[in-house]
C-alpha positions as CSV (number, residue, x, y, z in Angstrom):
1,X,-57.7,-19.6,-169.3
2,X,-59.1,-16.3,-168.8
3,X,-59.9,-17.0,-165.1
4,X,-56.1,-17.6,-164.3
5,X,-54.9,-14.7,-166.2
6,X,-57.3,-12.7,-164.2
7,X,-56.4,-13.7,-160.9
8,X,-52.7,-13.7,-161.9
9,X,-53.1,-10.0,-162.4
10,X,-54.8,-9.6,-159.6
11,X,-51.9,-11.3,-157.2
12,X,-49.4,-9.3,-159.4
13,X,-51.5,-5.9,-158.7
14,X,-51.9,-7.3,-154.4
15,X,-47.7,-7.5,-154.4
16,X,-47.3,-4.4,-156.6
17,X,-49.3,-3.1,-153.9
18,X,-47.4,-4.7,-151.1
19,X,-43.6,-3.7,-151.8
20,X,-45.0,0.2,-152.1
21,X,-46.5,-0.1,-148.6
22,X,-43.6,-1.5,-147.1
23,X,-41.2,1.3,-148.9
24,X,-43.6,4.1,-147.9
25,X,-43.3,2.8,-144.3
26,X,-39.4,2.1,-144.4
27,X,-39.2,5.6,-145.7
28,X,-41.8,6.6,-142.6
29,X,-39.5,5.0,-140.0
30,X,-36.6,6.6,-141.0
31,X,-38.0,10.1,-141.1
32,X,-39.6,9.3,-137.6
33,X,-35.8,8.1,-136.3
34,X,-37.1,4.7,-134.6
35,X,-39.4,1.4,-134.4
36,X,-40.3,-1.2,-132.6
37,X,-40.9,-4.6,-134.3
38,X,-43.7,-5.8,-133.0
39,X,-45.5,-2.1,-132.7
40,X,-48.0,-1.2,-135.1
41,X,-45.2,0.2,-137.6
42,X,-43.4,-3.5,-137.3
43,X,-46.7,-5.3,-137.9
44,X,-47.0,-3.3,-140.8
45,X,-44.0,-4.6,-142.6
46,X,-44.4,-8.2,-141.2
47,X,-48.2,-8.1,-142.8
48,X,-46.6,-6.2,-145.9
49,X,-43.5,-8.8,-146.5
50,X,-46.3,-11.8,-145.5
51,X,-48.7,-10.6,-148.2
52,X,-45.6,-10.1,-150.7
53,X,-44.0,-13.5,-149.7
54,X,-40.6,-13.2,-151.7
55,X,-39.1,-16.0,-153.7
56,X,-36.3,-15.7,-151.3
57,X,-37.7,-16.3,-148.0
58,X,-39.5,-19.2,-149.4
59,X,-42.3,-20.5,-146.5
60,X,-42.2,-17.3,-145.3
61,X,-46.0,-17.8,-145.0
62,X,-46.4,-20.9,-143.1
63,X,-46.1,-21.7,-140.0
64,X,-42.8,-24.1,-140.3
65,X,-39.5,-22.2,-140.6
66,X,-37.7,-21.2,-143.4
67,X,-34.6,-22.7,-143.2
68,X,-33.1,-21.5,-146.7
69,X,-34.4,-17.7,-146.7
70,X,-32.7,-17.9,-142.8
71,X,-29.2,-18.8,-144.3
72,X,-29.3,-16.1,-147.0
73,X,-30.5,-13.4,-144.8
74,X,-27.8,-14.6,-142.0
75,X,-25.1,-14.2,-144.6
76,X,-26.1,-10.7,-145.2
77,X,-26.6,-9.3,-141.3
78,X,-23.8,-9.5,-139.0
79,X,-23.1,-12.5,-136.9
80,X,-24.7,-11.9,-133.2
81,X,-27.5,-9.7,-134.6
82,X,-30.4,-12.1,-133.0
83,X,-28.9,-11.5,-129.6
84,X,-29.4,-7.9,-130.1
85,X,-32.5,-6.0,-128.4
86,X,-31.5,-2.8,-129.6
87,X,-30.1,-2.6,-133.7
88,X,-29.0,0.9,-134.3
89,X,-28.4,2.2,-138.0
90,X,-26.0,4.5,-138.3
91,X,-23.6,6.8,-140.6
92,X,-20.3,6.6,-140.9
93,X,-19.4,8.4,-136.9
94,X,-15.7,7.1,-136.6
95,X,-16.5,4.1,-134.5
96,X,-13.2,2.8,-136.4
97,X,-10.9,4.6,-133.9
98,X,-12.5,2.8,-130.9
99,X,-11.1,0.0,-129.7
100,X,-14.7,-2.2,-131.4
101,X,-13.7,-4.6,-134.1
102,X,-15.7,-4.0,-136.7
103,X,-17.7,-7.6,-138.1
104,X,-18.5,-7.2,-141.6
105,X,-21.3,-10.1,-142.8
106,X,-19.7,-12.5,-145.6
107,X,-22.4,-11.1,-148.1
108,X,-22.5,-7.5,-148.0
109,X,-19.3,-5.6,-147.2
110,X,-20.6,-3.2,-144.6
111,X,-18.9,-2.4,-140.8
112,X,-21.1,-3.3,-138.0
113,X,-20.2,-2.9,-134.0
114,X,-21.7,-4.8,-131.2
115,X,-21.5,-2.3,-128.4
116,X,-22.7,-4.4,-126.1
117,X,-24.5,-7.5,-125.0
118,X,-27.5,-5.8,-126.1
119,X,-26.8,-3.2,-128.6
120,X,-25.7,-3.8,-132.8
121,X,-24.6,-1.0,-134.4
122,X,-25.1,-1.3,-138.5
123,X,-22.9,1.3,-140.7
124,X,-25.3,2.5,-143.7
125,X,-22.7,4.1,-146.5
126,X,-24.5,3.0,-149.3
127,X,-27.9,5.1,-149.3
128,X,-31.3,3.5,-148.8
129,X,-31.3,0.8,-151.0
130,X,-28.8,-0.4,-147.9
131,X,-31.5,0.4,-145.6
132,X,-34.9,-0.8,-147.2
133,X,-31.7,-4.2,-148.0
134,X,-31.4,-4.5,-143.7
135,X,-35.0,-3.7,-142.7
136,X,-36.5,-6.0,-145.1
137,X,-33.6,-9.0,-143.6
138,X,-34.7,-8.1,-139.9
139,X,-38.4,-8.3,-140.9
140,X,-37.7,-11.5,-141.6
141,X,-36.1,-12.8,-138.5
142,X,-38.3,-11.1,-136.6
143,X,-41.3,-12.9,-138.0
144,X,-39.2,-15.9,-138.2
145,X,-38.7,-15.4,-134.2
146,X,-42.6,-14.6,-133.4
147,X,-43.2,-18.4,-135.1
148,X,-40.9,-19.5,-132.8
149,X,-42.3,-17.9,-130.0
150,X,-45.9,-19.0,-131.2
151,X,-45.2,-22.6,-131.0
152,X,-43.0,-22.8,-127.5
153,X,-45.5,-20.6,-125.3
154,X,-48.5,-22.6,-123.6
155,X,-50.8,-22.6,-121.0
156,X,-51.3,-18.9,-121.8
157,X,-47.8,-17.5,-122.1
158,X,-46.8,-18.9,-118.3
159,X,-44.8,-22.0,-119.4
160,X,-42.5,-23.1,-122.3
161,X,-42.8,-26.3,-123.9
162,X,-40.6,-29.3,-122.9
163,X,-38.5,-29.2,-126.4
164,X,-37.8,-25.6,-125.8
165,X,-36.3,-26.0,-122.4
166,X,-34.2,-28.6,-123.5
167,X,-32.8,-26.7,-126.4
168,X,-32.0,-23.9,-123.9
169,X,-30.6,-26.4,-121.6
170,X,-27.9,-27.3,-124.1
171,X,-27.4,-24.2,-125.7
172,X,-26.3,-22.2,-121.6
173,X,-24.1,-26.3,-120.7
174,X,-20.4,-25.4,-121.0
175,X,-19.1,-28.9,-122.1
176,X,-21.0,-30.7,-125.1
177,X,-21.1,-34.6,-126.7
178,X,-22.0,-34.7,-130.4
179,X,-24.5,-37.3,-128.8
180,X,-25.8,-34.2,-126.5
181,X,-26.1,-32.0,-130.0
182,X,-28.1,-34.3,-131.8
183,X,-31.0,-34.8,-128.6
184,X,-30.9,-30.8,-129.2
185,X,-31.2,-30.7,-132.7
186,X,-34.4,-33.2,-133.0
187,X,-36.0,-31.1,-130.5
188,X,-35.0,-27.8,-132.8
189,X,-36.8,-29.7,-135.7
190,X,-39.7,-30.0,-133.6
191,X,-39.9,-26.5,-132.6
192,X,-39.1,-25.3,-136.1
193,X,-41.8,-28.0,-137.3
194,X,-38.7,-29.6,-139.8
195,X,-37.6,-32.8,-140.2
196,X,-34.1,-34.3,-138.4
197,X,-32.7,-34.1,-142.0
198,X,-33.3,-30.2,-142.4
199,X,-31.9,-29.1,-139.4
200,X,-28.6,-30.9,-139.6
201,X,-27.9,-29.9,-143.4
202,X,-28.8,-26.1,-141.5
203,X,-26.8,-27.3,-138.9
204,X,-23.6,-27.7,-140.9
205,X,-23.8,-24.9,-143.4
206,X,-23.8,-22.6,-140.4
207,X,-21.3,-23.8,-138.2
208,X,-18.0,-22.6,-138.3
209,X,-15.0,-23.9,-135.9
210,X,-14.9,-21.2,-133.6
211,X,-18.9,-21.6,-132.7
212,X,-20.0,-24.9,-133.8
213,X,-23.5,-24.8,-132.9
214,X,-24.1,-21.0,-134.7
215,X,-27.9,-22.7,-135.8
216,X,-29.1,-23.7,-132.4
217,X,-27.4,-20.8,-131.0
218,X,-29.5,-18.5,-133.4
219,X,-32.9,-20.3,-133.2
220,X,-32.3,-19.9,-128.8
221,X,-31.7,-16.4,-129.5
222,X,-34.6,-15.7,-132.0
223,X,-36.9,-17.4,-129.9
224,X,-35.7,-15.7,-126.6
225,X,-36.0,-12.7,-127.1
226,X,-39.6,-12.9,-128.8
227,X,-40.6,-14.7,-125.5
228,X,-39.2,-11.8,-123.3
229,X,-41.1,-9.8,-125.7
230,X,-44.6,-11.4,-125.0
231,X,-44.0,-12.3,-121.3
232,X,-42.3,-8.9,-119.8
233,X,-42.7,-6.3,-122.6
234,X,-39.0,-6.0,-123.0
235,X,-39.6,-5.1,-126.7
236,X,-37.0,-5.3,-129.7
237,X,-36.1,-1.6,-131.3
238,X,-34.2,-0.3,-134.4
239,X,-33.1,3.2,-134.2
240,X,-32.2,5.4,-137.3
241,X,-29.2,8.0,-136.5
242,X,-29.3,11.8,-136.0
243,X,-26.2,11.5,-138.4
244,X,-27.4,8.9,-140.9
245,X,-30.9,10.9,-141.5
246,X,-29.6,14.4,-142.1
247,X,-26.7,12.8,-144.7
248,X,-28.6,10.5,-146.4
249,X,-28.9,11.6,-149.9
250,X,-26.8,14.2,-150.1
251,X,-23.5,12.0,-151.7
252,X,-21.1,12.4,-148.9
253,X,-19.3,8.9,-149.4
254,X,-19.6,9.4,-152.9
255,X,-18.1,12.9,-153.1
256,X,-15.4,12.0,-151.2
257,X,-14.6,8.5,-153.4
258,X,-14.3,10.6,-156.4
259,X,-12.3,13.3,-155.3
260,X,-9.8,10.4,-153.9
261,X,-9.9,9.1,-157.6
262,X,-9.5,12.2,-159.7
263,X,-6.9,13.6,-157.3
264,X,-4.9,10.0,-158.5
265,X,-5.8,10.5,-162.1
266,X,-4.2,14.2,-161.6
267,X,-1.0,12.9,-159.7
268,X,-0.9,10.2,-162.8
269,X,-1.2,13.0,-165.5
270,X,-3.9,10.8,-166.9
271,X,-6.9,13.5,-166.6
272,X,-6.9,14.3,-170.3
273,X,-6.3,10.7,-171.3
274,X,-9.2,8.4,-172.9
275,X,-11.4,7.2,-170.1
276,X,-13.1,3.6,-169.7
277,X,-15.0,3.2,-167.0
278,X,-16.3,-0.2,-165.9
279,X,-17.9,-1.6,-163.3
280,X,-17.3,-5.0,-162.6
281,X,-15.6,-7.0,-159.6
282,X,-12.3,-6.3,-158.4
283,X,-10.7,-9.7,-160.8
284,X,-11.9,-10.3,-164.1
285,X,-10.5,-7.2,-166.2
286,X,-6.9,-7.7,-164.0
287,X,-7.1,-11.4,-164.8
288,X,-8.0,-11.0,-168.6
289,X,-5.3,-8.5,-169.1
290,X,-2.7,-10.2,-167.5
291,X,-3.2,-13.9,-166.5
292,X,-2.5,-15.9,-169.8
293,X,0.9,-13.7,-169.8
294,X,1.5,-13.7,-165.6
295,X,0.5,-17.6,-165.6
296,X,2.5,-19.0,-168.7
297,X,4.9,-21.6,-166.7
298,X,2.2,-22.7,-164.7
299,X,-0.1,-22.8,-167.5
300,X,1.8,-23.4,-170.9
301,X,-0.7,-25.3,-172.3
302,X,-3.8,-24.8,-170.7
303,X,-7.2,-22.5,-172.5
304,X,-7.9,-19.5,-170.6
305,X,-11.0,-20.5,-168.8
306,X,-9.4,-23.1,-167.0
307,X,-6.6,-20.4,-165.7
308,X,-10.0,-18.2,-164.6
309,X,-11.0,-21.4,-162.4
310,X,-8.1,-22.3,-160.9
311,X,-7.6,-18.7,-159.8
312,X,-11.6,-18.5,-158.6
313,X,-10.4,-21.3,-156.4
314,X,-9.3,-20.4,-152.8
315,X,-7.0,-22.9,-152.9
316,X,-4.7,-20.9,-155.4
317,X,-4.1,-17.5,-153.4
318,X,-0.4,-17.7,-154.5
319,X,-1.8,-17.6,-158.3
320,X,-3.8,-14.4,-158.0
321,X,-0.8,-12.9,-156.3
322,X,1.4,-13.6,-159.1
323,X,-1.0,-11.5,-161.5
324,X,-1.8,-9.1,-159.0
325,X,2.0,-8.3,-158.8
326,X,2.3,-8.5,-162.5
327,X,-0.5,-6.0,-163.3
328,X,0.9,-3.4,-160.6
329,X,4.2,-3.5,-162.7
330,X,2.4,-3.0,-165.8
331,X,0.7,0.1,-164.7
332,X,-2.2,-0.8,-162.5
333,X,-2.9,1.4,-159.6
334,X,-5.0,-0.1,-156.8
335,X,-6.9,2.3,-154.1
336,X,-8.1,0.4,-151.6
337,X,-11.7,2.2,-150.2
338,X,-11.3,5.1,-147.6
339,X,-14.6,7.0,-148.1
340,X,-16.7,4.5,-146.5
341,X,-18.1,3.8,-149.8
342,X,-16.8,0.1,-149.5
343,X,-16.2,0.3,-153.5
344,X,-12.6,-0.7,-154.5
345,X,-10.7,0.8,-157.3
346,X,-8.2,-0.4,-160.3
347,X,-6.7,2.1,-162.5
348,X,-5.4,0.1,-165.9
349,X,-2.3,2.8,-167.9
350,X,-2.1,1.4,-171.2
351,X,0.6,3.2,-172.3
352,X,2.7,2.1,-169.2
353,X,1.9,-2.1,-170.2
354,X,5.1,-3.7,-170.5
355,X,6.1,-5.6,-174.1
356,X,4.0,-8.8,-174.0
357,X,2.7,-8.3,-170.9
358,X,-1.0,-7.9,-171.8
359,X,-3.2,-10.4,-173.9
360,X,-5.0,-7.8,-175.7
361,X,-3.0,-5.2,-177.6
362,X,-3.7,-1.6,-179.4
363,X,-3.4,-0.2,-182.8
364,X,0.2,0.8,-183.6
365,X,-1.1,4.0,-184.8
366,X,-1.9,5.4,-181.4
367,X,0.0,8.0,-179.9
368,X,0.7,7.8,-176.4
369,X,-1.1,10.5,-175.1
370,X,-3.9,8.8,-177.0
371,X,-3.8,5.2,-175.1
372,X,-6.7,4.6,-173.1
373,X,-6.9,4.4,-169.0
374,X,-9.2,1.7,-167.9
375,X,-11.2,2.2,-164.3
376,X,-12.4,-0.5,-162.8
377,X,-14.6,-0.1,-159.7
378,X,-16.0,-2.9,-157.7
379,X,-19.8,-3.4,-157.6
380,X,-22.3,-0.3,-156.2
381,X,-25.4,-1.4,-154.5
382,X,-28.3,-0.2,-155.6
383,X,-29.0,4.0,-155.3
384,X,-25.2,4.0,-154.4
385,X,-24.7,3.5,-158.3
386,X,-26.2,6.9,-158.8
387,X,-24.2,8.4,-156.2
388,X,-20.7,7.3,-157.2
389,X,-21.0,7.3,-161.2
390,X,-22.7,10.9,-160.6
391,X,-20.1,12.0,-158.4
392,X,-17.2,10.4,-160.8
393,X,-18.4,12.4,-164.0
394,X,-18.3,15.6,-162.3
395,X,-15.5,18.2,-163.5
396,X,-12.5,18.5,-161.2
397,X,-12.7,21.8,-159.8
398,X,-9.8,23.4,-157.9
399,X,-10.8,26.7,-157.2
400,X,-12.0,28.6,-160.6
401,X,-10.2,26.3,-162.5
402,X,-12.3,22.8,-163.8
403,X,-11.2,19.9,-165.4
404,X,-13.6,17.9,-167.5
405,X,-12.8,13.8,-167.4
406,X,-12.1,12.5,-171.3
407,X,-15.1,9.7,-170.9
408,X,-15.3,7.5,-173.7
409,X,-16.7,4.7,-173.0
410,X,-18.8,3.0,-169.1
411,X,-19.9,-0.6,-169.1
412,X,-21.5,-2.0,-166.6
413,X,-21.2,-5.7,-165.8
414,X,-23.2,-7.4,-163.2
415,X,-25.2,-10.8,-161.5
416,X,-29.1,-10.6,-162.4
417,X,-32.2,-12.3,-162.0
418,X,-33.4,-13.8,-165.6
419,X,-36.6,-14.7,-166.1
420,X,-35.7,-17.4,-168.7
421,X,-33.1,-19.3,-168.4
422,X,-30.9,-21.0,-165.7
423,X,-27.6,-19.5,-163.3
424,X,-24.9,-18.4,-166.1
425,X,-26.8,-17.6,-169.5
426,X,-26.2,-13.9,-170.6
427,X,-28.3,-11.0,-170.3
428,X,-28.1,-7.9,-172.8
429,X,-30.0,-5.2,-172.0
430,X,-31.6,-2.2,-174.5
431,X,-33.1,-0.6,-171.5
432,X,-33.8,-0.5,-168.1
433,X,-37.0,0.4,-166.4
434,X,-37.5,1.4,-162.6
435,X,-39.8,-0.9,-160.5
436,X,-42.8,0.6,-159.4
437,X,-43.1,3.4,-161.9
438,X,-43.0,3.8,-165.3
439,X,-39.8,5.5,-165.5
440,X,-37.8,4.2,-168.6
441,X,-34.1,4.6,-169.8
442,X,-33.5,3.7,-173.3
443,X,-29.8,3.4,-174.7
444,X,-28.1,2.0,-177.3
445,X,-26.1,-1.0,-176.4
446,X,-22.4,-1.0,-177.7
447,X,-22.9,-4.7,-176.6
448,X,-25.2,-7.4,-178.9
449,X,-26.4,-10.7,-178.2
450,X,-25.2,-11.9,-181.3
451,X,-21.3,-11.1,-179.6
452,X,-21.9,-13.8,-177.1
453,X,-23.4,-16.4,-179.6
454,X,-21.6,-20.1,-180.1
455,X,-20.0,-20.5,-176.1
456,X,-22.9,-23.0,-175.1
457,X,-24.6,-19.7,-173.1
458,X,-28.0,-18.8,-173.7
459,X,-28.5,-15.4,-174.6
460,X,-31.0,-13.1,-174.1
461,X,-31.8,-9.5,-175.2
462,X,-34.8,-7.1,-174.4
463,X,-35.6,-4.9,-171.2
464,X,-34.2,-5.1,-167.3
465,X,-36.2,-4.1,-164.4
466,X,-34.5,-2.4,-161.7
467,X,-36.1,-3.3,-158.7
468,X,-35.7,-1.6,-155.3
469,X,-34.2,-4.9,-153.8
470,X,-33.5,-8.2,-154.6
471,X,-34.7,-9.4,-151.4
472,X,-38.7,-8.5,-152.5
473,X,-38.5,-10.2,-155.7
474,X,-41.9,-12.0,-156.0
475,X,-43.0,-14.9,-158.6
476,X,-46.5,-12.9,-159.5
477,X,-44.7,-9.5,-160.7
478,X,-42.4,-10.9,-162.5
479,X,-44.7,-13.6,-164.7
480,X,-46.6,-10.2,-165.4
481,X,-43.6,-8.3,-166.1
482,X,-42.3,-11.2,-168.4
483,X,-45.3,-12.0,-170.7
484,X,-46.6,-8.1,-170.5
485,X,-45.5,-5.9,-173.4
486,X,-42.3,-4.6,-171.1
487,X,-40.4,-7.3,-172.5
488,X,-39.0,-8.0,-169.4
489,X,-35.6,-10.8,-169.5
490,X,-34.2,-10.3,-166.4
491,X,-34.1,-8.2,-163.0
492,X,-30.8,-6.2,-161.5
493,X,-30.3,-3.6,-159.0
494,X,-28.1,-1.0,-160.0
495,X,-28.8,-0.6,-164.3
496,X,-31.4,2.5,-164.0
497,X,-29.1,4.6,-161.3
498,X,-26.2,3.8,-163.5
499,X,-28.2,5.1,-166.9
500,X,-29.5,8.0,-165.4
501,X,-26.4,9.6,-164.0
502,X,-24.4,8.9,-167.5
503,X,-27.5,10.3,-169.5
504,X,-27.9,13.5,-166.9
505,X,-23.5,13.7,-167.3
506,X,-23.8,13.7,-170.9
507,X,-27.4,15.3,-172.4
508,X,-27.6,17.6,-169.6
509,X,-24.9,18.5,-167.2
510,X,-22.5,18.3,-170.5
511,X,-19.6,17.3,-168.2
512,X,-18.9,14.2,-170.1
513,X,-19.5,13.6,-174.4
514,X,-22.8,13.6,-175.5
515,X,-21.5,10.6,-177.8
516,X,-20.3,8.3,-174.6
517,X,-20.6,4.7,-175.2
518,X,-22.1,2.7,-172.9
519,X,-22.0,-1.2,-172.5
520,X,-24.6,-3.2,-170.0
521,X,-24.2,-7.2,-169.9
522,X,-25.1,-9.5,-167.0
523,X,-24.6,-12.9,-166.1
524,X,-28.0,-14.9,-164.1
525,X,-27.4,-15.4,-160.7
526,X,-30.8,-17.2,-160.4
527,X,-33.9,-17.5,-161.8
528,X,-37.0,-16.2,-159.3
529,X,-39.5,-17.8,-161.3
530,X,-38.3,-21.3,-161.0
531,X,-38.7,-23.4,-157.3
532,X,-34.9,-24.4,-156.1
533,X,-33.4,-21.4,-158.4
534,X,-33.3,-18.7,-156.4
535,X,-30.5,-16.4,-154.5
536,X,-31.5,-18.5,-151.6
537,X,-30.7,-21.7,-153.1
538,X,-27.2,-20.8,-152.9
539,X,-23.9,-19.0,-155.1
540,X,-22.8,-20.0,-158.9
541,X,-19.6,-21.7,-157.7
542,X,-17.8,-21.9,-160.9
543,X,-20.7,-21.6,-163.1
544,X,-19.7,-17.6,-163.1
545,X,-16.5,-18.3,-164.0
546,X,-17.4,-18.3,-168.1
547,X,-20.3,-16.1,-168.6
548,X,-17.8,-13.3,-166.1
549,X,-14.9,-13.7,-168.6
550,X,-16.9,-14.1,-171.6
551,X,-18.6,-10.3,-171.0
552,X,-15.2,-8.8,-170.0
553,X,-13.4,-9.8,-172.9
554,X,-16.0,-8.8,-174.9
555,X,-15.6,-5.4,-173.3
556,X,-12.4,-5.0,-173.4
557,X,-11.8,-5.9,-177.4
558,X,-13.9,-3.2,-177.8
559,X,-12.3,-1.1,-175.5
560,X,-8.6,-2.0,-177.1
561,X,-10.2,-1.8,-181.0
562,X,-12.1,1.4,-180.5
């Protein structure tokens, strides 16, 4: 028993280890403006992310390909990236007003521009966290692409083998049979050393109608290039802009958010008024407001939860527009993102809620002036959480004069990792600590576990980790970070930037109540420590649906009975 624990500690120390190296050399590279992949700066984050191996990117490590790690990081980068020799990262530098269409991956809201056959440009407004997120996806397809490479050169790097011409063969024919795709796809499996099985399942979660064959299309272009690579020298190369490297850091998308948003609070008279800030998605506090009321013919008899399906559903687009328009004429002000933030914004006027509109309702004892404003903003990733909730709590200042924001209240609801327990059991945080240090933010959780007790969830309550990216998450840290004294339950992205702008807003800065109530809850998205349960093995479908509205409704009672 000793023996294990031993070396268990060891692997956890080897991949604590790992994900600093491969941060202190993101951090290198972007200082230094530019890589190459398979330079010595590129072998040191392939060797980093192989010694790490993530839960996500699953065989990372072997010599097969990982076909589910592929999916998840293909979902996240934009489509026609692996045809790219040169990936440039860049700040926001008005590529908008050209006449590029911007592709935006289904996964992460960010622009991207393919300039030209060769060239991808990726829009970073989100800080690093958005950087070390891309690098560590493209360090993954590149090593992903050198396997490929590895098993299709022979005879010394002069010829290709037999399966790989034939894959190419079909991929550069203009007219193709179904029969013609499936010859292809059993030679893919045998260059991607996977069974006939794999690669159609792979095959049909990637394809879409416009580009039916996106997988064999991919694995050509992975492969390709890596070959041109080792046979001419034509190497791969990510570039870091002038632009991006002198703003990063400095809160420029940020800034400019919240000045959009206090500017609308001003125009609203609704500076002075009780403020409750929540960060959540962009339909759960809408929908638990309103739905029950908006939804009443469609839904006379029907419990709440199966209103929240049905409008989860694509299918029922018609349905969220009926609430949507119901909300906006019961005081909700949408602003769509202009700042390049990509973080929408609802603003929720209590005091303007029509007579039975709402499902939740207030004391009669408060005065108008004294109904709260709820603000809703859509998710921040990672850093970017420090830079927008920072910015938000600033005073307004026009000219000498500044306006201090009435804060009462900022819960935070979000997806996690939980480290016991399946996808939808409940999370309740009484601190977060920062991966990688020691750093530790303590609060006191308006929010119990005891709230969320007797809906079938599983409920957890001790410390979160805020790890620098989901994408490193690694089995041996997180066993260690579970059974050590840290208490660990669960691992999120965002809770530590949130905590420390609110605690530097309201202990130090004093621009917001020292006595602010703050609110953290999560929902599991997956479970890194169990084999099949991670990110990679695909969304929550409707298994979000109750833990999501269970944690808003608890927010907002307390919100409406405060």
């Amino acid at each position: 028993m000793m023996a294990t624990e031993v070396k268990q500690t060891t692997r956890a120390q080897e991949s604590t280890n790992a994900i600093e190296r491969l941060y202190i050399t993101m951090r290198h590279l972007l200082n230094r403006g530019f890589y190459k992949p398979s330079g010595v700066s590129g072998n040191a984050l392939r060797t980093a992310l192989l010694l790490l191996r993530p839960e996500i990117y699953g065989t990372i490590a072997d010599d097969k390909a990982e076909l589910n790690g592929l999916i998840y990081v293909l979902e996240r980068l934009p489509e026609g990236i692996e045809e790219c020799r040169f990936i440039n990262l860049t700040s926001d530098e008005g590529f908008a007003k050209s006449h590029l269409k911007p592709i935006v991956p289904p996964k992460r809201r960010r622009n991207c521009y393919r300039i030209d056959d060769e060239q991808m440009n990726v829009e970073i407004t989100r800080g690093r966290s958005d950087i070390y997120d891309i690098l560590t996806h493209l360090t993954f397809l590149f090593i992903e692409s050198g396997k490929i490479c590895r098993r299709v050169l022979v005879d010394d790097g002069t010829s290709t083998i037999r399966d790989w011409d034939k894959l190419t063969e079909f991929v550069l024919s203009e007219e193709k049979t179904s029969e013609q795709r499936e010859v292809a796809l059993i030679h893919c499996a045998n260059i991607l050393s996977r069974t006939f099985d794999e690669v159609v399942e792979i095959q049909n979660k990637l394809k879409t109608p416009e580009d039916p064959d996106r997988f064999l299309n991919v694995i050509h272009w992975l492969g390709k290039l890596a070959i041109e690579e080792e046979t001419t020298g034509n190497k791969r190369t990510i570039t870091f802009s002038p632009l991006l490297r002198e703003r990063l850091g400095h809160h420029i998308h940020g800034e400019k958010w919240a000045d959009r948003i206090k500017a609308k609070l001003k125009n609203h008279n609704l500076l002075h008024r009780p403020l409750h800030i929540i960060s959540a998605n962009m339909h759960s506090v809408m929908n638990s407001l309103f739905a029950k009321k908006a939804l009443a013919d469609e839904f006379p008899d029907n419990d709440s939860l199966e209103i929240y399906k049905a409008l989860s559903s694509d299918k029922n687009k018609s349905l969220n527009k009926k609430v949507k328009n119901h909300a906006l004429n019961n005081g909700m002000l949408f602003l769509e993102d202009e700042s390049g933030a990509n973080i929408d914004v609802q603003i929720f006027d209590t005091a303007k809620f029509g007579k039975g509109s709402c499902c939740y309702t207030l004391p009669n004892t408060i005065a108008e002036d004294e109904k709260p404003v709820i603000f809703v903003m859509d998710y921040a990733f990672g850093e970017q959480a420090y830079e927008t909730i920072d910015e938000l709590l600033k005073p307004m200042e026009e000219g000498q004069k500044k306006t201090f924001l009435n804060v009462d209240s900022v819960s935070i609801m979000g997806k996690a990792g939980i480290l016991e327990g399946g996808k939808g059991d409940i999370m309740i945080p009484s601190a977060h600590i920062f991966e990688g240090t020691a750093d530790n933010y303590p609060f006191e959780n308006e929010l119990k576990g005891q709230d969320f007790e007797g809906h079938g969830l599983k409920v957890t309550e001790g410390t979160m980790v805020t790890v620098l990216g989901t994408s490193l998450q690694n089995r041996d840290i997180l066993q260690f970070f579970h059974e050590s004294t840290w208490n660990v339950i669960g691992l999120e992205m965002e809770g530590v930037h949130y905590q420390k702008a609110i605690q530097s807003a309201s202990q130090i800065r004093k621009s917001i109540k020292k006595e602010v109530k703050v609110r953290y809850a999560y929902y599991a998205s997956d479970n890194p420590l169990e084999t099949g349960s991670t990110l990679a093995s695909g969304g929550l479908g409707t298994t979000g649906v109750k833990p999501t509205y269970l944690i808003t409704d608890k927010i907002l009672q307390q919100i409406f009975n405060s």
